[in-house]
Kinemage of the C-alpha trace (Angstrom):
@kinemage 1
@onewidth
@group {chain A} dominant
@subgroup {mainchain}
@vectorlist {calphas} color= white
{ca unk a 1} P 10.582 34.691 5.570
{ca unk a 2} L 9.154 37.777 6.992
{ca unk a 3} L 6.238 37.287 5.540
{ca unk a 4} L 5.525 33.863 5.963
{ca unk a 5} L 5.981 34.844 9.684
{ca unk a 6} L 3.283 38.121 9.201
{ca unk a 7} L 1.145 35.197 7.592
{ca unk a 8} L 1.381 32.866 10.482
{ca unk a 9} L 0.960 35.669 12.984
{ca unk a 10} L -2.095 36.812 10.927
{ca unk a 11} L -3.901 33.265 11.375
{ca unk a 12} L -2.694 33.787 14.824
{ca unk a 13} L -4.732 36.162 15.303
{ca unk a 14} L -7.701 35.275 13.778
{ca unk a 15} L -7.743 31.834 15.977
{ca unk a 16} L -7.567 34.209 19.162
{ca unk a 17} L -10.802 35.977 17.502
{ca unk a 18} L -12.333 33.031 16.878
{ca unk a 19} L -11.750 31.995 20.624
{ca unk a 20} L -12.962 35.314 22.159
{ca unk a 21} L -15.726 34.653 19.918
{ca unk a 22} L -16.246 31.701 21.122
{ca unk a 23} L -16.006 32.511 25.136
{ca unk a 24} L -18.251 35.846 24.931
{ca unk a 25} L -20.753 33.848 23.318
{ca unk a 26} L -20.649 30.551 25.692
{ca unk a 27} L -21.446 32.824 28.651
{ca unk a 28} L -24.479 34.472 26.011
{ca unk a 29} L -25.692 31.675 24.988
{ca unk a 30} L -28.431 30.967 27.331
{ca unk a 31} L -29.308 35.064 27.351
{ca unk a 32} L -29.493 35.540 23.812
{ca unk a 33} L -32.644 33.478 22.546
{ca unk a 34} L -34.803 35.455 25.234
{ca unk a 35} L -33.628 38.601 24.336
{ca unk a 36} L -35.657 38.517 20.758
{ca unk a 37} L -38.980 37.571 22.775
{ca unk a 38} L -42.185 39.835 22.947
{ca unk a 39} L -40.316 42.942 21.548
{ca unk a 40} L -42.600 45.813 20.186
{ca unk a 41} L -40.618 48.882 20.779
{ca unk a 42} L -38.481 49.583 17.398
{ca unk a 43} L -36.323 51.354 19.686
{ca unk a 44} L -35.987 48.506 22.153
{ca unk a 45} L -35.634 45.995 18.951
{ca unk a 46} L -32.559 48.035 18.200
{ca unk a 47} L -30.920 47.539 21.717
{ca unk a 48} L -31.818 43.713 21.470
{ca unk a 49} L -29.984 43.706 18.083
{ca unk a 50} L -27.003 45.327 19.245
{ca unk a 51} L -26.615 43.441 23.127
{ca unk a 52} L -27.324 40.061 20.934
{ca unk a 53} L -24.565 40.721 18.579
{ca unk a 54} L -22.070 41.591 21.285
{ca unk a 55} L -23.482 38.145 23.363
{ca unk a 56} L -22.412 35.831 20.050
{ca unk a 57} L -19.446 38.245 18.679
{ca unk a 58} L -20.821 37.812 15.173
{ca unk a 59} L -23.506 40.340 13.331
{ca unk a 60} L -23.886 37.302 11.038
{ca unk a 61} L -24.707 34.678 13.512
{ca unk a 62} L -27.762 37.629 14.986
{ca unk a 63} L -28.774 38.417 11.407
{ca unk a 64} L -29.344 34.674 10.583
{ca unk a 65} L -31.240 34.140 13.936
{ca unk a 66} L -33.380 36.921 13.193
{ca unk a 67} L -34.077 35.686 9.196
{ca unk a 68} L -34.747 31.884 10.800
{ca unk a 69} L -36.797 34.080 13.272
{ca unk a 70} L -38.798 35.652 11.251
{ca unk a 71} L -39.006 33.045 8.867
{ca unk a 72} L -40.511 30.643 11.029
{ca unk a 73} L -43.189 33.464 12.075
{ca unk a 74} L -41.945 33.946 15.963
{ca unk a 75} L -41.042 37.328 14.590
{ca unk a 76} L -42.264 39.689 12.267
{ca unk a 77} L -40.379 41.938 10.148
{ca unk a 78} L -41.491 45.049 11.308
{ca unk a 79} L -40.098 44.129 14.568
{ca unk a 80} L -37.137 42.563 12.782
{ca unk a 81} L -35.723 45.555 11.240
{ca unk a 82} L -34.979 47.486 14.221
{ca unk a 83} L -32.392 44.320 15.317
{ca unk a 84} L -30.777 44.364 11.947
{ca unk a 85} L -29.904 47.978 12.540
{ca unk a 86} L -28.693 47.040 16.028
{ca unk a 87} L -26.847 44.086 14.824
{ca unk a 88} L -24.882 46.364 12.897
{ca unk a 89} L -23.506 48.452 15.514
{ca unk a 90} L -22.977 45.753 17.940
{ca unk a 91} L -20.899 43.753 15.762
{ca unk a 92} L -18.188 46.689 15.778
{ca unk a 93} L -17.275 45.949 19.822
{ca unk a 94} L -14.527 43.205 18.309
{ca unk a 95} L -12.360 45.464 16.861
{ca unk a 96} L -13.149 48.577 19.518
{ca unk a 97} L -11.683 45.769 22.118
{ca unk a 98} L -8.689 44.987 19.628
{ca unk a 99} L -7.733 49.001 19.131
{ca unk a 100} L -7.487 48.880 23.312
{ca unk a 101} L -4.708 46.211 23.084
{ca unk a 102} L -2.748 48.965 21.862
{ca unk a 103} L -2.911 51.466 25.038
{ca unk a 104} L 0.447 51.302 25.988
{ca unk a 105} L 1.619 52.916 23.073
{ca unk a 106} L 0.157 56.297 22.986
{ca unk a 107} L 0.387 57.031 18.777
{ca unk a 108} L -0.367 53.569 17.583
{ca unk a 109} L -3.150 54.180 20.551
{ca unk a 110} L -4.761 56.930 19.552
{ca unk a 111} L -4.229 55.422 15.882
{ca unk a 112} L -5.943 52.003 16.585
{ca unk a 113} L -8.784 53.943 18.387
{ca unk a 114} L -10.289 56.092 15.911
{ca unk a 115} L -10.083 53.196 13.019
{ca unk a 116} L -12.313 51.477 15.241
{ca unk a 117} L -14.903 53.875 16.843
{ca unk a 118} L -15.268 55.237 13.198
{ca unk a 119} L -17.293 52.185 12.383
{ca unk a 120} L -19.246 53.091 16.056
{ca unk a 121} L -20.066 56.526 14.677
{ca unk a 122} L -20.820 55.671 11.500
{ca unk a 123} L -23.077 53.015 12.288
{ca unk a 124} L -25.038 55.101 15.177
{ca unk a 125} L -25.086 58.234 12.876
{ca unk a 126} L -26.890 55.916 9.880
{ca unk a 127} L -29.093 54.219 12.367
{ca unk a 128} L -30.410 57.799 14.367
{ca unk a 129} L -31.200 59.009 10.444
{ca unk a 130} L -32.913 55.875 8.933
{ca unk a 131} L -34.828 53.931 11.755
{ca unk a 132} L -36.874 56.756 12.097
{ca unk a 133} L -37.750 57.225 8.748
{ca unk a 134} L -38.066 53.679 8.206
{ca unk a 135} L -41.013 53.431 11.387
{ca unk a 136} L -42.856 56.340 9.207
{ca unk a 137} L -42.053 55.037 5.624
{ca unk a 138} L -41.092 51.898 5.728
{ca unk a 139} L -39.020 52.599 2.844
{ca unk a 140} L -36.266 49.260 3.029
{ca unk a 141} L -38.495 46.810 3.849
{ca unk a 142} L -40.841 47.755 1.357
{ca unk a 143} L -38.524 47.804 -1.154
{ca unk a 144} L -36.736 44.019 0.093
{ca unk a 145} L -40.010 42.630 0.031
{ca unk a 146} L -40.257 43.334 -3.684
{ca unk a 147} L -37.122 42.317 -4.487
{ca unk a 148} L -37.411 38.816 -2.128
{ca unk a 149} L -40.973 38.020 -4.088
{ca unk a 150} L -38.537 38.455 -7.414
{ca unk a 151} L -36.379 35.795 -5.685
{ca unk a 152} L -38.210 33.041 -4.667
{ca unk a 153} L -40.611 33.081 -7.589
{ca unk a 154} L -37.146 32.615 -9.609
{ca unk a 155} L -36.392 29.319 -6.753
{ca unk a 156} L -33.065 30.680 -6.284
{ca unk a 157} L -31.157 29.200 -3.592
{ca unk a 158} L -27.190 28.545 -2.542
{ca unk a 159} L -24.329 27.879 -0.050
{ca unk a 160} L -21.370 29.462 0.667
{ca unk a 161} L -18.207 28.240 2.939
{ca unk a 162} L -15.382 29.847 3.413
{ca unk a 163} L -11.751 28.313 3.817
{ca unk a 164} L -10.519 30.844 5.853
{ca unk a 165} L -13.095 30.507 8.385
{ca unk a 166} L -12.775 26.763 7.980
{ca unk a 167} L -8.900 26.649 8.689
{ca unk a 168} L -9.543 29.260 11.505
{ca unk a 169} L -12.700 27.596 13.113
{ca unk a 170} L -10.154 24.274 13.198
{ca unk a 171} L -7.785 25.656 14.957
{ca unk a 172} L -9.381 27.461 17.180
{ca unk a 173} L -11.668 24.202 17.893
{ca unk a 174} L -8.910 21.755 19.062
{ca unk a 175} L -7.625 24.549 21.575
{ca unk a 176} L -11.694 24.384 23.112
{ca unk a 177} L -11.044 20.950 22.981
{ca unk a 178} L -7.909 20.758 25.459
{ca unk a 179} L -9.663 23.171 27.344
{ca unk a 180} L -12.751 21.244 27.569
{ca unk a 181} L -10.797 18.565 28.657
{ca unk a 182} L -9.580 19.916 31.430
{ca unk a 183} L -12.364 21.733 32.714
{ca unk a 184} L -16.097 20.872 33.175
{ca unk a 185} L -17.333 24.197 34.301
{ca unk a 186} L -19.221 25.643 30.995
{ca unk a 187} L -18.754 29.128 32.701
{ca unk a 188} L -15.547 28.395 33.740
{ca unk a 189} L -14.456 26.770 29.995
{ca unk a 190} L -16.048 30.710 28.471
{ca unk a 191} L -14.032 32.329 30.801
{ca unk a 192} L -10.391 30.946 30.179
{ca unk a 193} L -11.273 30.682 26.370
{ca unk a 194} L -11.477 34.567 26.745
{ca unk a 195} L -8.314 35.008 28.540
{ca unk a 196} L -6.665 33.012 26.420
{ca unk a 197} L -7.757 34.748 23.643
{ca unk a 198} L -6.926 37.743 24.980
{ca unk a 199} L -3.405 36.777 25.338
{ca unk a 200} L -3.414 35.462 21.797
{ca unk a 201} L -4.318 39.108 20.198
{ca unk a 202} L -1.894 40.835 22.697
{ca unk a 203} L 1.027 38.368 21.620
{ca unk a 204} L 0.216 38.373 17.612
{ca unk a 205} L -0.991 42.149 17.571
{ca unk a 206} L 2.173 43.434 18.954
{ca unk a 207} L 4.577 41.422 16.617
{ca unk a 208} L 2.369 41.893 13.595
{ca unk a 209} L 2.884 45.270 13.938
{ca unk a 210} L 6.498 45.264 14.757
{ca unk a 211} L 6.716 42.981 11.019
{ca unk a 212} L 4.460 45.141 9.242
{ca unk a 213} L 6.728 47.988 9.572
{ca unk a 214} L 9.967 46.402 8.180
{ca unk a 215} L 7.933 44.292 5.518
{ca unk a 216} L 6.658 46.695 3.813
{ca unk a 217} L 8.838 49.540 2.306
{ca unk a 218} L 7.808 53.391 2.516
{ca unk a 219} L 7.683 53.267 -1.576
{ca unk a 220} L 4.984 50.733 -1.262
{ca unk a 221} L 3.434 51.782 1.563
{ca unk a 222} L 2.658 55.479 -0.217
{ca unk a 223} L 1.427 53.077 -3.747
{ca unk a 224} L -0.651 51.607 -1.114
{ca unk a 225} L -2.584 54.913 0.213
{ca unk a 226} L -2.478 56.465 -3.096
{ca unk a 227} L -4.507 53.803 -4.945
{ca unk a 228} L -6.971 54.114 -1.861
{ca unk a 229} L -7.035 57.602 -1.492
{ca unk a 230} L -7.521 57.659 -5.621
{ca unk a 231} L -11.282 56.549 -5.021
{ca unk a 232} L -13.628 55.139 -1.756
{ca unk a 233} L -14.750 52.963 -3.995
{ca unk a 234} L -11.947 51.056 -4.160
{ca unk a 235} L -11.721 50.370 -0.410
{ca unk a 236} L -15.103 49.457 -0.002
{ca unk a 237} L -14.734 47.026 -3.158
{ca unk a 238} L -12.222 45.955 -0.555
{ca unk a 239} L -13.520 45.296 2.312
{ca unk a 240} L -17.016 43.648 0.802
{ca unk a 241} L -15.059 41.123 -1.169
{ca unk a 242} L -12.516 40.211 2.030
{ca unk a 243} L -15.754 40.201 4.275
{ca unk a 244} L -17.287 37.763 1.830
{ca unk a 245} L -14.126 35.406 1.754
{ca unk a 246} L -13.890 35.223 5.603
{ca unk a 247} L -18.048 35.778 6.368
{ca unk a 248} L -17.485 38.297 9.012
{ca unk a 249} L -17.183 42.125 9.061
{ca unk a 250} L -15.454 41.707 12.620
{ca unk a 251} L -12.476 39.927 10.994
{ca unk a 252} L -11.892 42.433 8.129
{ca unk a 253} L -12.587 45.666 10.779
{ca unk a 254} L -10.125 43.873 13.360
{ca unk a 255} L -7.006 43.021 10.852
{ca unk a 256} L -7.296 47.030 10.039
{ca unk a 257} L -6.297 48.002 13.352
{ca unk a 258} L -3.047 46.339 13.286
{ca unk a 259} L -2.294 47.966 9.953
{ca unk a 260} L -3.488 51.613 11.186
{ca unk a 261} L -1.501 51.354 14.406
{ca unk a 262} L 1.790 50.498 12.309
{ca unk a 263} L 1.356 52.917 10.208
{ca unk a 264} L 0.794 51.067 7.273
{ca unk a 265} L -2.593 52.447 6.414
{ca unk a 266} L -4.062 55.931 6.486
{ca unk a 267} L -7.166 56.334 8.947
{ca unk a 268} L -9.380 57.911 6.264
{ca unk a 269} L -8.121 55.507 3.685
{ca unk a 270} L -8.816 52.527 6.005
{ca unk a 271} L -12.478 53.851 6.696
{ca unk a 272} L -14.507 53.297 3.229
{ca unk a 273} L -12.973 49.679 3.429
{ca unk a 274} L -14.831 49.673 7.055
{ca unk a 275} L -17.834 50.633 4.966
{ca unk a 276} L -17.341 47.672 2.224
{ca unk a 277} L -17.105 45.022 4.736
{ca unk a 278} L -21.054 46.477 6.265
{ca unk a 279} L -21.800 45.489 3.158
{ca unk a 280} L -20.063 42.250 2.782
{ca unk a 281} L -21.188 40.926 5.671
{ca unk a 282} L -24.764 40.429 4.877
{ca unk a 283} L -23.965 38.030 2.357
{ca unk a 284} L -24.771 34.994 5.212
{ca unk a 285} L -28.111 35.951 5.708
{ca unk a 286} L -29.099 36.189 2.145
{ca unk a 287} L -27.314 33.204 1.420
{ca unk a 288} L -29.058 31.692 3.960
{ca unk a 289} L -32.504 33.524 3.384
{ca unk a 290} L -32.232 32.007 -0.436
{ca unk a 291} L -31.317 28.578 0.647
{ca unk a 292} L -34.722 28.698 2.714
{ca unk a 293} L -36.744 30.088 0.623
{ca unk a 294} L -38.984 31.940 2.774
{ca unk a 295} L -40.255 35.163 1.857
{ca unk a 296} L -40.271 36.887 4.897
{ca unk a 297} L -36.538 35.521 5.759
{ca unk a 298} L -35.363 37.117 2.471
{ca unk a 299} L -37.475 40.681 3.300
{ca unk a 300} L -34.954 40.880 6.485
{ca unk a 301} L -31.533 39.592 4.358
{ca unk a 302} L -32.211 42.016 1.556
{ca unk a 303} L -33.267 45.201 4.096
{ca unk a 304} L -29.766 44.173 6.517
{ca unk a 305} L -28.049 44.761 2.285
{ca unk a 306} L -30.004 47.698 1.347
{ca unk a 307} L -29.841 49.462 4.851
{ca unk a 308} L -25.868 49.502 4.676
{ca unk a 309} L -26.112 50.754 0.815
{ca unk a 310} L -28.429 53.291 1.813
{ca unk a 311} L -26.258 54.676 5.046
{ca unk a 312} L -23.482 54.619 2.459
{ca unk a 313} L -25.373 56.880 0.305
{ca unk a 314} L -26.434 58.831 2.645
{ca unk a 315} L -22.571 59.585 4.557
{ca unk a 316} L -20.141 59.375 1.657
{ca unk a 317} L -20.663 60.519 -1.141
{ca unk a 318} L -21.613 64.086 0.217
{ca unk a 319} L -17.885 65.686 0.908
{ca unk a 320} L -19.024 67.486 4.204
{ca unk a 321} L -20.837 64.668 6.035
{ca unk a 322} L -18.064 61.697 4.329
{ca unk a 323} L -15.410 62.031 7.682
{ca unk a 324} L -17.798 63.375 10.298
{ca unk a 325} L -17.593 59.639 11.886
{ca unk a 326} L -14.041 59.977 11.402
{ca unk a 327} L -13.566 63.221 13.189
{ca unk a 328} L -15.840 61.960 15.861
{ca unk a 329} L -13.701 58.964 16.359
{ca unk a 330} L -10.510 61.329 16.330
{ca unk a 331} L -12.168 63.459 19.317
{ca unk a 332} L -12.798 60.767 21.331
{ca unk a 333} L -9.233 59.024 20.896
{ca unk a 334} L -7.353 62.443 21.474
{ca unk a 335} L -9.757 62.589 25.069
{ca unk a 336} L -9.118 58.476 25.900
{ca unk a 337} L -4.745 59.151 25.303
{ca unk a 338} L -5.155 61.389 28.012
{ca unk a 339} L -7.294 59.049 30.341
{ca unk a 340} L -6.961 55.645 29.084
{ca unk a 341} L -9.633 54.351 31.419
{ca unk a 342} L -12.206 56.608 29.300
{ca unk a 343} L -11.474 53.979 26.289
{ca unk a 344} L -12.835 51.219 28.140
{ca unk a 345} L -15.676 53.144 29.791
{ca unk a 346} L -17.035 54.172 26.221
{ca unk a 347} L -16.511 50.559 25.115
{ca unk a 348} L -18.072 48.808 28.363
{ca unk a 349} L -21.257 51.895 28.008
{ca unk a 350} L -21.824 51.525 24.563
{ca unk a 351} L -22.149 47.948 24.078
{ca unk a 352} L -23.075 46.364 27.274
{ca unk a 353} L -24.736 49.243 29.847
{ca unk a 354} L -26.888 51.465 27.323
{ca unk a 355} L -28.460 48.454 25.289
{ca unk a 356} L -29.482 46.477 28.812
{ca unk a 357} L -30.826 49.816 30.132
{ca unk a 358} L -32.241 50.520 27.167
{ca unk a 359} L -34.371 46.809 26.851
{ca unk a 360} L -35.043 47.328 30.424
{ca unk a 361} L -36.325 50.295 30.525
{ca unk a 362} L -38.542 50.287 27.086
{ca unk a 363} L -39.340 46.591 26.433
């Protein structure tokens, strides 16, 4: 029963995802299609790939705008690349805004936190190493352009739903509906789909926890970690075939917090399943990319793959740089315990005030 209860919190709180999803982007929307205009700074491109992402609340929706981009020529790929990368770090703000649901409690806190900003660190550290060397090289876009001309001279092509997203999206749908109903005000309609999303993740987060902890036994919960902490592999095996199931990297990342503030799963065991679910979430835009056929649109699907296997390579399997994002993350949660406000200035800087600065000040 106690499961079934876990399960039904768990959908929960994937419908109040879905919503704030839903909200950030309906106040985006009209912003977002601008931003990718008459950008020629790779550095710039970067910011517009990570303020886009955190406008829609889905690196997959910003990837597959950029490959239909690009595709249709308004883009180019050189350009494009840059937005991937930045698409990648944006689409970590969901679960940096679900660890901050936790602040009252100062362990699960400080827990929750540095499962989150990991992914930040991780992201920003890959990005700072391989943008650079991709504007000199051009190394991954080189090499998905060869494998994209193997592609569509093979006229492959496919779709992909998912029934978790399906049953999720339906929920979360009638609720717009009611509130549709009620109000007129587009803005107005964004905004209380937010708070009430809000709500939603505060309610289900706090009793999932709660559940998690007398659900699952200490035996099981050490069988757990072990067979995690056995091999990386497995975790990011993980988190690329979840991501897949439910299309988006911000689900997988955000149902980890839950588990790492309970308890239930080690930090540095939950943190190469963070780095599966990079990977797993590309699987839209190539799906997408091979369903259109364009060469150019693949080019961008296959470098968003092959730049998240390469920052993989370069991070983890070296056993002094593997936890540097995780010791970063672990700094900055032991600073925001002691001034909780600090959490929400590093969330509110990172993802909203350096990328507008940023587009401002170099587009």
């Amino acid at each position: 029963m106690r499961a079934v209860i876990v399960i039904g919190l768990l959908y929960l709180f994937l419908v109040g995802v879905k919503l704030l999803e839903g909200g950030i982007k309906g106040l985006g929307a009209d912003y977002t299609d601008a931003l990718f205009d008459s950008v020629s700074n790779p550095v710039a491109g970067l910011f517009v790939g990570i303020l886009a992402t955190v406008l829609v609340q889905s690196s997959s929706v910003t990837t597959a705008t950029i490959v239909g981009l690009v595709a249709s020529g308004v883009i180019g790929v050189e350009a494009a690349v840059p937005m991937i990368m930045g698409a990648n770090i944006g689409t970590t703000v969901t679960n940096t805004l679900v660890s901050l649901t936790h602040a009252r409690q100062t362990e699960q806190f400080r827990a929750a936190l540095t499962a989150a900003t990991m992914h930040d660190f991780f992201n920003v550290i890959v990005v700072i190493v391989l943008l650079p060397l991709e504007i000199i090289t051009g190394f991954l876009s080189r090499t998905a352009t060869s494998i994209a001309n193997v592609f569509v001279d093979e006229g492959v092509g496919g779709s992909f739903d998912s029934p978790i997203k399906a049953a999720v999206k339906w929920f979360a749908s009638i609720i717009e509906d009611l509130i549709e109903r009620v109000l007129t005000n587009d803005t107005a309609i964004s905004v209380v789909g937010i708070v009430l999303a809000i709500a939603i993740i505060f309610f289900t987060l706090s009793f999932i926890t709660k559940n998690m902890r007398l659900l699952v036994a200490d035996r099981i919960e050490r069988s757990l970690n072990a067979a995690l902490a056995k091999s990386g592999l497995v975790g990011m095996l993980v988190g690329m075939l979840v991501t897949i199931a439910v299309q988006s990297s911000s689900i997988t990342t955000s149902i980890l917090i839950p588990l790492v503030a309970s308890g239930l799963l080690l930090v540095r065991n939950a943190y190469p399943i963070t780095l599966g679910a990079n990977i797993g979430t590309t699987i839209t835009a190539l799906l997408a990319a091979l369903a259109a056929g364009s060469v150019d649109g693949l080019t961008i699907a296959f470098t968003h793959t092959l730049f998240n296997i390469a920052g993989i390579l370069l991070i983890f399997p070296w056993p002094k740089l593997r936890y540097v994002p995780v010791v970063l993350a672990e700094k900055l949660a032991d600073v925001a315990i002691k001034r909780k406000s600090l959490a929400l200035a590093y969330t509110f800087g990172m993802f909203v005030v350096i990328p507008v600065l940023g587009i401002l000040v170099l587009r």
